[in-house]
NUVO-73486 format. One record per residue: x negated, y negated, z of N, C-alpha, C, O in turn; residue number from 1. Coordinates in pm, 1 decimal. Layout:
<nodes>
NODE_X_Y_Z_X_Y_Z_X_Y_Z_X_Y_Z_NUM
...
</nodes>
This chain:
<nodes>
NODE_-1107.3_434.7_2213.5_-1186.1_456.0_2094.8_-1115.3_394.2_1973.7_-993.8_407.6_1958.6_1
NODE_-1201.7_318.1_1877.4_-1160.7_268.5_1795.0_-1111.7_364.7_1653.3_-1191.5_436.8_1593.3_2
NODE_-986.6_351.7_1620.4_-918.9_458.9_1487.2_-946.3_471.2_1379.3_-922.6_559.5_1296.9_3
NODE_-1035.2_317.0_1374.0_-1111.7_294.6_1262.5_-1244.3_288.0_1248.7_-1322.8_291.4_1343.5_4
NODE_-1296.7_271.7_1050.9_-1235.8_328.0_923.2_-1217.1_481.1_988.7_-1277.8_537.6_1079.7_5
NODE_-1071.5_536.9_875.2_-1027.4_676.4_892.2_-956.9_655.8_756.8_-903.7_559.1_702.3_6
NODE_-984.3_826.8_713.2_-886.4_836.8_580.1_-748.4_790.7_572.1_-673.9_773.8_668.5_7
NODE_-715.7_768.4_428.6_-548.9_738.6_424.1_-507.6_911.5_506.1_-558.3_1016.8_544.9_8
NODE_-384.5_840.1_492.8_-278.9_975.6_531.5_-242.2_1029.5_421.3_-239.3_961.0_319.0_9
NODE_-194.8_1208.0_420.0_-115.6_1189.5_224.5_-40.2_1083.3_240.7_-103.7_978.0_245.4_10
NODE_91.4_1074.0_252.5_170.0_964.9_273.1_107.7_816.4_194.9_162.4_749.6_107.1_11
NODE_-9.0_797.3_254.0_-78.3_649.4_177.1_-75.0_645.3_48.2_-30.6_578.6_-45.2_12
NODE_-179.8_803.8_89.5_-245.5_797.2_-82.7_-163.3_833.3_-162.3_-193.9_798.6_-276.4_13
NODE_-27.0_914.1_-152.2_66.2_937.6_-258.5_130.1_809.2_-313.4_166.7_802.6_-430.7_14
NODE_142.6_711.1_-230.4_209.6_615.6_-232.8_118.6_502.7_-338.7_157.1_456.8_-446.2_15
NODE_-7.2_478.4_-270.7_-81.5_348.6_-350.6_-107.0_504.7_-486.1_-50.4_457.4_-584.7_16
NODE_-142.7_603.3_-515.7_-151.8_660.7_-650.6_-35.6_648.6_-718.8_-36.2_672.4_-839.6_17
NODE_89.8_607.4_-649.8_207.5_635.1_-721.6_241.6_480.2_-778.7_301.7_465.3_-885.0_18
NODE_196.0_365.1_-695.2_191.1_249.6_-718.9_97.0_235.0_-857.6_138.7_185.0_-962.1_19
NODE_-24.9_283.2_-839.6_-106.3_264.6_-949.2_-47.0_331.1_-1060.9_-21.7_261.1_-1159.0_20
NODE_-8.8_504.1_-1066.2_38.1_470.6_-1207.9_171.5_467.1_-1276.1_221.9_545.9_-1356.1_21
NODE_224.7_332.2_-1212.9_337.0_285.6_-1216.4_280.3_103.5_-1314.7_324.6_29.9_-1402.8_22
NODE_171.2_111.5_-1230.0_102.7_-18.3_-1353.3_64.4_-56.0_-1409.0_67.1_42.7_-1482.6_23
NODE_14.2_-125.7_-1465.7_-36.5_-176.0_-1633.5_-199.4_-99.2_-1630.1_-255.3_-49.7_-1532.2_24
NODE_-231.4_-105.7_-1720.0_-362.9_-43.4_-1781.7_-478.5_-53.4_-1673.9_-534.9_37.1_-1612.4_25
NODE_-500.9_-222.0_-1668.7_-594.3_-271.4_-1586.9_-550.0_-266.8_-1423.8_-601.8_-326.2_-1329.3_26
NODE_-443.1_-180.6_-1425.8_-445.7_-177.0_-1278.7_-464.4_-19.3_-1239.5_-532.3_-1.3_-1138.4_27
NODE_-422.9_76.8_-1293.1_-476.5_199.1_-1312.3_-632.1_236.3_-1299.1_-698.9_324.8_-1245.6_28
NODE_-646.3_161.2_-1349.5_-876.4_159.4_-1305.6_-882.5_178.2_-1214.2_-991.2_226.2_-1182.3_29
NODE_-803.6_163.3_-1125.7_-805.1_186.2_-963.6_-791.0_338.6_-927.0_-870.6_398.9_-855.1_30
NODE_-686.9_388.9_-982.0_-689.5_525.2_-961.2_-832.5_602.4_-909.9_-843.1_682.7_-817.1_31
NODE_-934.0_554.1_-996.5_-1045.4_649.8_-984.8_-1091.0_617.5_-837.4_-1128.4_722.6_-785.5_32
NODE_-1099.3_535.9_-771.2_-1134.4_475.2_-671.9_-1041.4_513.9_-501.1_-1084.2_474.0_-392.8_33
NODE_-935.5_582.8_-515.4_-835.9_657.2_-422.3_-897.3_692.4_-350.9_-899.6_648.7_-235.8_34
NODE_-985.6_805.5_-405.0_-1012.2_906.2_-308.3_-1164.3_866.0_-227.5_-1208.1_938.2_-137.9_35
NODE_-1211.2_783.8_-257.8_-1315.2_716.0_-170.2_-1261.2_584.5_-75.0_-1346.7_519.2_-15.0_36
NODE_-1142.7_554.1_-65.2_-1069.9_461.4_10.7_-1052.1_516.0_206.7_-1019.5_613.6_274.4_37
NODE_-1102.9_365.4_222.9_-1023.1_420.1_427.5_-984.0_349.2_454.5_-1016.2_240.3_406.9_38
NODE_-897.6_359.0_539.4_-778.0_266.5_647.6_-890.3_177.1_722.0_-949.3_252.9_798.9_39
NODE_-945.1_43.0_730.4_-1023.7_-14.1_842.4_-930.1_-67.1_906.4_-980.5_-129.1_1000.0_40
NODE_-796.0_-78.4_906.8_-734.1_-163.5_1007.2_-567.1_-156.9_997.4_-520.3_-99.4_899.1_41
NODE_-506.7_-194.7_1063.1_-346.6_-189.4_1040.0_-257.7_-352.6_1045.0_-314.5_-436.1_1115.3_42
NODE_-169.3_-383.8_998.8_-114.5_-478.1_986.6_-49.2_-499.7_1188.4_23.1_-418.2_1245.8_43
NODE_-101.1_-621.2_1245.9_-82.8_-641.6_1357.8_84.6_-614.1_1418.0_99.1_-613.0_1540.2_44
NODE_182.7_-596.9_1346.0_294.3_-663.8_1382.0_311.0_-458.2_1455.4_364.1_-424.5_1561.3_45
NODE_252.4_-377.2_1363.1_328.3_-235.5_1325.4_373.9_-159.2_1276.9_392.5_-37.9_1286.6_46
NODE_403.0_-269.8_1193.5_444.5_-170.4_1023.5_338.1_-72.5_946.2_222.7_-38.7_972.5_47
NODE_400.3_-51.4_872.5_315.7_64.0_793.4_188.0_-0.2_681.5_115.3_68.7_610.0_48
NODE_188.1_-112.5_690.0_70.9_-161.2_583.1_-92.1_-187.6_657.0_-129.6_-248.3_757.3_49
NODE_-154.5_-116.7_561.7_-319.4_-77.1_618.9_-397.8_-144.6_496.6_-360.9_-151.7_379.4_50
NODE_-545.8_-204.3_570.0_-656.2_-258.0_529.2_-735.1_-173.2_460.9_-775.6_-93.6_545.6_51
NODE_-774.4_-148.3_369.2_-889.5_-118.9_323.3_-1003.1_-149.5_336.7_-1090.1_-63.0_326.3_52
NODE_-1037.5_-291.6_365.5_-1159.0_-366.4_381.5_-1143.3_-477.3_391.1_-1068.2_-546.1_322.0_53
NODE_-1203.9_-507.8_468.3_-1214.2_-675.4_495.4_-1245.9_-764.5_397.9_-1352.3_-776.1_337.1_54
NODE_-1140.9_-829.1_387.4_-1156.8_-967.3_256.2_-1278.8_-1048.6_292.7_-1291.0_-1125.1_388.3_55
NODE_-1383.2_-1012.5_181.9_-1531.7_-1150.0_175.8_-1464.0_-1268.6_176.1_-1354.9_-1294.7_125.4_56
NODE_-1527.6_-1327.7_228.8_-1460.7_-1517.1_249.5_-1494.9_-1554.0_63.7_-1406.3_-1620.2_9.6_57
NODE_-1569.5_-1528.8_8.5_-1569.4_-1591.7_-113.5_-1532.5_-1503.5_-225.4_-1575.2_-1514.3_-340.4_58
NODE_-1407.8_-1370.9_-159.8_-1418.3_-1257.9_-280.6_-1248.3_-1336.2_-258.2_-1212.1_-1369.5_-145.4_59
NODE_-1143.7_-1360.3_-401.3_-1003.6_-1397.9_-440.1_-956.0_-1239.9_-444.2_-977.6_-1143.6_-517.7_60
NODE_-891.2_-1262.3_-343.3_-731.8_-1134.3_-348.8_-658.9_-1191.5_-481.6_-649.7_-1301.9_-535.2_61
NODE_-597.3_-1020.2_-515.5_-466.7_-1045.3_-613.5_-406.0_-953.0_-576.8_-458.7_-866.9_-506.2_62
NODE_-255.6_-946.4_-622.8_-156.9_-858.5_-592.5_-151.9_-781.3_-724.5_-135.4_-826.3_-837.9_63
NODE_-171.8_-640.8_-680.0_-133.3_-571.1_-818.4_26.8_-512.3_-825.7_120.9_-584.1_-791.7_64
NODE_44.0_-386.4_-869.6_201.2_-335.2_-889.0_289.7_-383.7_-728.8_262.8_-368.9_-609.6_65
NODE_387.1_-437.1_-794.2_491.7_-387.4_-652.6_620.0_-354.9_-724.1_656.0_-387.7_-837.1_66
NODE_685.9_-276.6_-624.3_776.0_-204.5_-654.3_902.8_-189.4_-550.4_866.4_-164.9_-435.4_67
NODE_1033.6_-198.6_-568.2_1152.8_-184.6_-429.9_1155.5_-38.2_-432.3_1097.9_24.0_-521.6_68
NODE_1227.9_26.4_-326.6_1255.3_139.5_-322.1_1395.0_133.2_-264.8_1424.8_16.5_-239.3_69
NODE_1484.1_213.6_-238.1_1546.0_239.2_-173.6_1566.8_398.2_-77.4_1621.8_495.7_-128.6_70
NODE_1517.4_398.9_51.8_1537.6_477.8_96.5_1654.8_581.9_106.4_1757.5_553.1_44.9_71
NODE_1650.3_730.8_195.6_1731.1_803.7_212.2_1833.4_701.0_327.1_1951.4_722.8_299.6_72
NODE_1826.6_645.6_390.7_1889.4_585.8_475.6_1975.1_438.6_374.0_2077.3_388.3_420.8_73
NODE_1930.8_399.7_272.4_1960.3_309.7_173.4_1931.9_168.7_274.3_2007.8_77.5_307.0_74
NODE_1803.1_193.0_303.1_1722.7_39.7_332.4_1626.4_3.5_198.4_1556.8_74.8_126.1_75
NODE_1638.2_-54.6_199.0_1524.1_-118.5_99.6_1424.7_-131.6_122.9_1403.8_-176.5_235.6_76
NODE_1310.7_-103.8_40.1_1179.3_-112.4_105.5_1072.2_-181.2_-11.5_1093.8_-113.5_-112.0_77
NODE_988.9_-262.4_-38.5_935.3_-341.8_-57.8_764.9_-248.4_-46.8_727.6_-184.0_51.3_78
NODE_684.2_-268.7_-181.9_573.4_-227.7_-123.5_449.4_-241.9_-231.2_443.4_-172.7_-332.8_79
NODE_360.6_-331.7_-198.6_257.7_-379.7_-313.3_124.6_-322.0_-302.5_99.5_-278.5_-190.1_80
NODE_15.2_-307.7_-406.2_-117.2_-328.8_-348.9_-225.7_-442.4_-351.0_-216.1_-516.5_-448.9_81
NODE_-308.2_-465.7_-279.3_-386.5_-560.0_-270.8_-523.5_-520.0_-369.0_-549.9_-403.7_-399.6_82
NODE_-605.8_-640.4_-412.2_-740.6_-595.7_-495.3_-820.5_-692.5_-487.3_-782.0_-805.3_-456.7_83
NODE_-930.5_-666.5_-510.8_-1053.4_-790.8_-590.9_-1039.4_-743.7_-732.5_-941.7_-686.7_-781.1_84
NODE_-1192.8_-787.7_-812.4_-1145.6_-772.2_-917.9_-1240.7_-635.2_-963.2_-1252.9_-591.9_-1077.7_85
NODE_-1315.2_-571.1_-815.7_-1297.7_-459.5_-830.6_-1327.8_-347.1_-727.4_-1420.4_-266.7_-738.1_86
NODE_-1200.4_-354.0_-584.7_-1172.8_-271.9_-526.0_-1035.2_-295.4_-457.1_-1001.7_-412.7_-440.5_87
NODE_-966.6_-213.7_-422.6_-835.1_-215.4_-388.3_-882.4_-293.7_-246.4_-1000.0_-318.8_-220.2_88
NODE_-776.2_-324.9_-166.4_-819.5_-404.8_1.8_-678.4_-357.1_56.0_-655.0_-371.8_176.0_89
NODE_-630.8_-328.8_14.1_-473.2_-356.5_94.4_-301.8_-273.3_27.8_-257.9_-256.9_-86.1_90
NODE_-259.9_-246.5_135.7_-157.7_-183.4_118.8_-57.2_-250.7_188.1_-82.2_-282.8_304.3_91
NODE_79.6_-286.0_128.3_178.8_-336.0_218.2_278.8_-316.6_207.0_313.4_-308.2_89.2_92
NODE_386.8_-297.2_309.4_523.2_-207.8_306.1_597.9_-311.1_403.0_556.7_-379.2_497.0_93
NODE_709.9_-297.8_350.2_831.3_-403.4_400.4_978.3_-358.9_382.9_1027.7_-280.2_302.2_94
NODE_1031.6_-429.4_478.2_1180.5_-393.7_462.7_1208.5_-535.6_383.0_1169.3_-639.9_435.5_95
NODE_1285.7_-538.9_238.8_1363.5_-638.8_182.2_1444.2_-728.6_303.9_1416.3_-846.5_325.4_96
NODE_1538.4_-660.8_372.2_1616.9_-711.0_411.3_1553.9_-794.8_584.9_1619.3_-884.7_637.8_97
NODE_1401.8_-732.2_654.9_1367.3_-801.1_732.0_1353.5_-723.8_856.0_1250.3_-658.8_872.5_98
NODE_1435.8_-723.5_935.4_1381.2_-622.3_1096.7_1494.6_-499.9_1027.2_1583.5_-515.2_943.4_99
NODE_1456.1_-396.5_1088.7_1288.8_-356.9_1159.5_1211.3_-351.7_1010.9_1247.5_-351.1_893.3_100
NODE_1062.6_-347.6_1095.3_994.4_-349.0_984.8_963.6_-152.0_968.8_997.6_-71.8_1055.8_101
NODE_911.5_-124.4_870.6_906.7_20.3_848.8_761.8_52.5_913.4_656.4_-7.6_892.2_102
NODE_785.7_167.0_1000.8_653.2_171.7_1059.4_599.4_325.4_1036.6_515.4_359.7_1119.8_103
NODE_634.3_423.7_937.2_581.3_514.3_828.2_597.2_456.4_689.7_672.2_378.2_631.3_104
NODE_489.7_532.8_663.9_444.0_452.9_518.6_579.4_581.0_450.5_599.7_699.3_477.7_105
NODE_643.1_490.5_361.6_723.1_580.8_269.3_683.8_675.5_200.1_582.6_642.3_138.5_106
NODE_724.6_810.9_173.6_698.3_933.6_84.6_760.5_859.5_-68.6_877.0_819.8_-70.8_107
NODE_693.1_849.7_-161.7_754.3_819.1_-279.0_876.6_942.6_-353.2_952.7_924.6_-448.2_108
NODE_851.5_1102.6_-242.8_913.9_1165.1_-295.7_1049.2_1149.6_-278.6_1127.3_1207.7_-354.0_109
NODE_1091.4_1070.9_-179.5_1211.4_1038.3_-139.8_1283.8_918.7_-154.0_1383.5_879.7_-93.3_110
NODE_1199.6_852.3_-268.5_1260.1_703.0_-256.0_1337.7_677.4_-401.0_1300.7_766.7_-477.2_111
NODE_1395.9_622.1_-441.9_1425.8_553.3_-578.9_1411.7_415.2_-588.8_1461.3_318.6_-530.8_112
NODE_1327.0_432.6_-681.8_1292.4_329.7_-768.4_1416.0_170.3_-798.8_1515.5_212.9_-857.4_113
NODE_1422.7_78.9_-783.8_1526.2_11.3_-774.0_1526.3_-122.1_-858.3_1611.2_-211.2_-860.6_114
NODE_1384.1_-108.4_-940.2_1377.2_-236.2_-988.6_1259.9_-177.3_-1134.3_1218.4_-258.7_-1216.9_115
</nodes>
């Protein structure tokens, strides 16, 4: 059975709300839009970064806030959101430094801020 669309996890949504209001004015507009968001898909490799929706062939992605973290383990972690110019699409989480990749989405309650 297919997993998808399914709600974020808290975990997500603390994370892209914590991303949003961490950014500029016009990226905050987003906020209102959270809680009607679903996971349609997951990043192939395993990591922790999830689809929102499938990119229209003629709709332009942009990258909104990103931000480093540094974990309790003191890995670095890397983590942006995706948009049109008006719905979020994408969530993505990374290790700075490369393998492994992080395959829970980070708690922002545990991270510091690094940049």
């Amino acid at each position: 059975m297919n997993p998808y669309p399914r709600k974020l996890t808290e975990a997500e949504k603390k994370l892209v709300i914590w991303l949003l209001e961490c950014g500029t004015p016009e990226e905050k507009v987003f906020l209102s839009t959270v809680s009607g968001l679903q996971v349609t898909g997951r990043c192939p490799c395993g990591c922790a970064s999830v689809n929102f929706s499938e990119l229209e062939p003629d709709r332009n992605r942009r990258q909104l806030t990103q931000k480093a973290f540094e974990d309790s383990q003191g890995n670095t972690i890397g983590a942006l959101l995706f948009a049109t110019s008006d719905k979020l699409i994408g969530l993505e989480v990374w290790y700075l430094e490369g393998e492994p990749v992080p395959r829970e989405t980070p708690d922002p309650d545990v991270l510091r801020c690094i940049d």
